[in-house]
N, C-alpha and C positions, 0 to 999 in steps of 0.2 A: 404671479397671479394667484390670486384666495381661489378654496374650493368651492364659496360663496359665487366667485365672478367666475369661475367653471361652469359650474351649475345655472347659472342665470343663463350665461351664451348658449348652452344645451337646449335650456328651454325656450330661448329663441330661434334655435333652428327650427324647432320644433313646431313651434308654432306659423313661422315661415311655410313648411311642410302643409300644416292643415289647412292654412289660407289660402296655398298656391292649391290646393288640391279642392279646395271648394270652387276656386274662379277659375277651373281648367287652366291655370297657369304650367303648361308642361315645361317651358324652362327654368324656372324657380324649381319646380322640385326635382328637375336635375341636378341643381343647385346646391340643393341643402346636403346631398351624397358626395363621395368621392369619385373619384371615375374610375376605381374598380368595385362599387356599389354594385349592390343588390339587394332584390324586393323577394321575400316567398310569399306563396297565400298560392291555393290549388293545386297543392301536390307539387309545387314546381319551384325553382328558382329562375328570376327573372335580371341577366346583368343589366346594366343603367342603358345597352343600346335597344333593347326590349322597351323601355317606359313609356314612349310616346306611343307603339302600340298597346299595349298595355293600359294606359290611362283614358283612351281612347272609346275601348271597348268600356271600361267601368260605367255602369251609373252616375249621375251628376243627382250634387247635391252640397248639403252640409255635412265639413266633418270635423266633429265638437270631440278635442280632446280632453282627459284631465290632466293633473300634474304627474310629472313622469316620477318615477324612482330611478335613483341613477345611482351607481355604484362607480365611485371615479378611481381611477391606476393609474399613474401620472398623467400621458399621454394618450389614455386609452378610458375607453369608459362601458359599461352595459347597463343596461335599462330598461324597466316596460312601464309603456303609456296606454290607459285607457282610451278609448274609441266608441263614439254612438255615432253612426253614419245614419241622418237621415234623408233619404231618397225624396227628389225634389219633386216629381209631379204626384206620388202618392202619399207621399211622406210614410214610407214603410219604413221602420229600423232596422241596422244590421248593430248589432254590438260586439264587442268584442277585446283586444288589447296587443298591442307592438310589443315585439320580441327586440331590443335594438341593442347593434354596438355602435360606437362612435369613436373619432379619432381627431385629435387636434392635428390639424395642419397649416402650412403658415399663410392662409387664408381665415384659420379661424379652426372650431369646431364643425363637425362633418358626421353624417349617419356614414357608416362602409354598410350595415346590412339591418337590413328592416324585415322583420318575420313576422303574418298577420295569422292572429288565431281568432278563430269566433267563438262565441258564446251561442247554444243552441239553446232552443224552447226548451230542448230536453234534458239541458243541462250539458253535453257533451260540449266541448272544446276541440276546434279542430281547423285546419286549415284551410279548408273549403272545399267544395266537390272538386278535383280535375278537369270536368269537363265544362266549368264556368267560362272558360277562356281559352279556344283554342287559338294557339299563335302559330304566326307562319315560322317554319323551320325550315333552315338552310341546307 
């Protein structure tokens, strides 16, 4: 396989990911992970059995990503994609960009770990408040 046809498969998970994430598709964006995936954003890291609650609590809306950069290692790759999430009933922005690695497996290309940083009014960069999402703990 060309780094050409890497790269294309990449950016179809990818955008799998955004669409399953605008149409509250929670099993697509299980999907597009591996099953030892994971999401950060608020201070926390969230393994793939967290997501449905996780996605749950989120905001609905659109999430319009750009073209990723992707650094590929054979079997392995990392990357960050832009993100304009616009919030559906006020249509408020969050902006921001994915931290990601990814792994070919013999389903395909796969995110193992997705890291959300924001873009502030104030220019700071960061991960989100903590207390956006409290999740139940075991």
């Amino acid at each position: 396989m060309s780094d050409t046809d890497d790269l294309v498969q990449i950016q179809q998970l990818l955008a799998r990911y955004a669409v399953a994430m605008t149409r509250g598709d929670v099993d697509l964006v299980l999907a597009v992970f591996t099953p030892d995936g994971s999401y950060s954003a608020f201070g926390d890291t969230y393994p793939l059995d967290g997501f449905p609650e996780l996605i749950a609590a989120a905001p609905k809306g659109l999430f319009m990503v750009g073209t990723p950069v992707i650094d590929l290692d054979g079997d392995s790759a990392a990357g960050t994609q832009p993100l304009c999430f616009v919030e559906q009933s006020a249509h408020d922005m969050r902006i921001g960009y994915y931290s990601d690695t990814y792994v070919r497996t013999p389903d395909g290309w796969r995110l193992r770990t997705r890291a959300m940083t924001f873009i502030r009014r104030s220019g700071a960069h960061d991960s989100g408040r903590p207390h956006a999402f409290e999740r139940t703990r075991p």
